[in-house]
Phi, psi and omega in degrees: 000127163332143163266359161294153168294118169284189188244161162321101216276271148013329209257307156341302177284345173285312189295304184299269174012281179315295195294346166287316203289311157316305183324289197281057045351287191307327177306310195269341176276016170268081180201045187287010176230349206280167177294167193246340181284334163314310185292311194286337185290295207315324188270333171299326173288323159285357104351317175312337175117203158084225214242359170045068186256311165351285182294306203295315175291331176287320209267344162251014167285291193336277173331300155358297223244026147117346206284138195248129153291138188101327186254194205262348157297350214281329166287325176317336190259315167307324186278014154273324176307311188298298167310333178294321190293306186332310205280309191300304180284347164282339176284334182266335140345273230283333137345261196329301192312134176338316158308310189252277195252328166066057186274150182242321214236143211207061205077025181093005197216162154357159166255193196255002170290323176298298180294335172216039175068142132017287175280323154317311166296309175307312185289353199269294177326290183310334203285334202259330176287290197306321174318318177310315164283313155334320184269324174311321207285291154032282198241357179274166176276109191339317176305333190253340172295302165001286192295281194314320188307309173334296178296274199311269226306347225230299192264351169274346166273180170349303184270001190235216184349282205277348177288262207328340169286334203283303161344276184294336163302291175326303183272036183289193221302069155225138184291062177297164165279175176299304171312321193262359169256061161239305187289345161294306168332298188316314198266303182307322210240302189306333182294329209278316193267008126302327104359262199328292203272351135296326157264012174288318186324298220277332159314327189277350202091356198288096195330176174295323189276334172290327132314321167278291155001273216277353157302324204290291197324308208269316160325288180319308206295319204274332173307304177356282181295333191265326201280328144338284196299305222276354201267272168345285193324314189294307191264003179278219143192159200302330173296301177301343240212307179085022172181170202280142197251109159112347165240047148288305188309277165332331189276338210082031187287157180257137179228156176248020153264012155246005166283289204281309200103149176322286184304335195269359182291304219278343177278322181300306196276283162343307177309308179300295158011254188320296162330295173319307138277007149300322187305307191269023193303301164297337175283332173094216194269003172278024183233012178303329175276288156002312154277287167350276205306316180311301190301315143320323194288352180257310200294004195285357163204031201248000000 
């Protein structure tokens, strides 16, 4: 345990949260020619709520590695956070849609093909990647948009994200091993929350070793959070959850309570866990939120 006090994790995410959710308001109302029914699919899904943990880890990763509200990193890290949700909520449109996971419920509400077709939800999610770099080149401090466009696009591509859906498609009712469900992992779930914490770094400014630190940090973080969720899916209900419950099992998806078993999942996620916070272990009390957050990502329903 730290010897400092941490801050409220819940609360870290109402605060960060909100302030993305303003950024990217003000982002969108410069879009003064774009369809307005379009603009409106885009806020509805970025609107919808849920736990903004992404943005929230850039913006207390940023703090970690020194970065102050108010000061002149202070847009570089907000327009990263806001592109990291942008990229996050595009993925979940797009998830969501009949072709892929085929969900009607979504942060507790419709998802957005139910509500604005199909075609749209698809035109909206493109709408939401490119808008995501649009804000970085925009609004970040030129030395530094480069390097953040570089980390998302690197963790939202091929070898990141969207190669880990491709991945987890591929490995429906086939028998992976643990190493190739880490490493689907690594890429679907772990790039984005690697990403989060490496562009808080480098918004911040943050030497080599202080960089590698918060990599170290956001890998483990990111096995955590998916071995968490795969926990959940199992032990929840759709009300707790904001989304449908119980079809990993049903598609024939590899999970790791159907590798491993509940408890030994629930040892695993404890495990990154600890390592995750051993990486960032040198930055000290400016990374309390960070950790708060680090802690959440295992401990919010296990």
């Amino acid at each position: 345990m730290p010897s400092f006090e941490l801050p409220d994790a819940v609360a870290i995410l109402k605060a960060d949260g909100q302030r993305v959710v303003d950024y990217f308001r003000a982002f969108l109302a410069r879009h003064t020619s774009a369809p307005p029914r379009l603009l409106e699919s885009i806020d509805y899904s970025m609107s919808a709520g849920g736990k903004r943990l992404r943005p929230a880890m850039v913006l207390e990763t940023w703090r970690a590695c020194g970065g102050l509200d108010g000061s002149a990193s202070a847009p570089s890290a907000l327009s990263a956070a806001t592109a990291m949700e942008l990229i996050h909520t595009f993925s979940l449109v797009h998830d969501d849609l009949p072709a892929m996971d085929d969900d009607d419920l979504r942060r507790g509400r419709p998802t957005n093909h139910k509500v604005y077709g199909d075609a749209m939800a698809i035109l909206a999610g493109d709408a939401m990647t490119t808008m995501a770099f649009d804000l970085i080149a925009t609004d970040a401090e030129p030395a530094k948009s480069t390097a953040l466009i570089r980390e998302l696009a690197r963790a939202s591509g091929p070898e990141g994200m969207i190669g880990g859906q491709v991945l987890d498609m591929e490995g429906e009712k086939q028998s992976l091993t643990l190493p190739q469900l880490q490493q689907l992992h690594r890429m679907k779930t772990g790039a984005l929350l690697t990403a989060a914490c490496r562009m808080g770094a480098i918004a911040a400014g943050a030497d080599e070793i202080t960089l590698s630190a918060v990599t170290d940090c956001g890998r483990h973080l990111g096995l955590a959070f998916q071995i968490v969720d795969d926990v959940l899916d199992v032990t929840s209900s759709p009300e707790q959850m904001g989304k449908a419950t119980g079809k990993d099992h049903a598609k024939g998806k590899n999970t790791y309570p159907s590798l491993l078993g509940l408890e030994q999942s629930k040892v695993e996620a404890h495990g990154h866990l600890r390592l995750a916070l051993q990486a960032i272990n040198l930055l000290g009390e400016p990374a309390k939120g960070l950790i708060a957050l680090s802690r959440f990502v295992v401990e919010r329903e296990l």
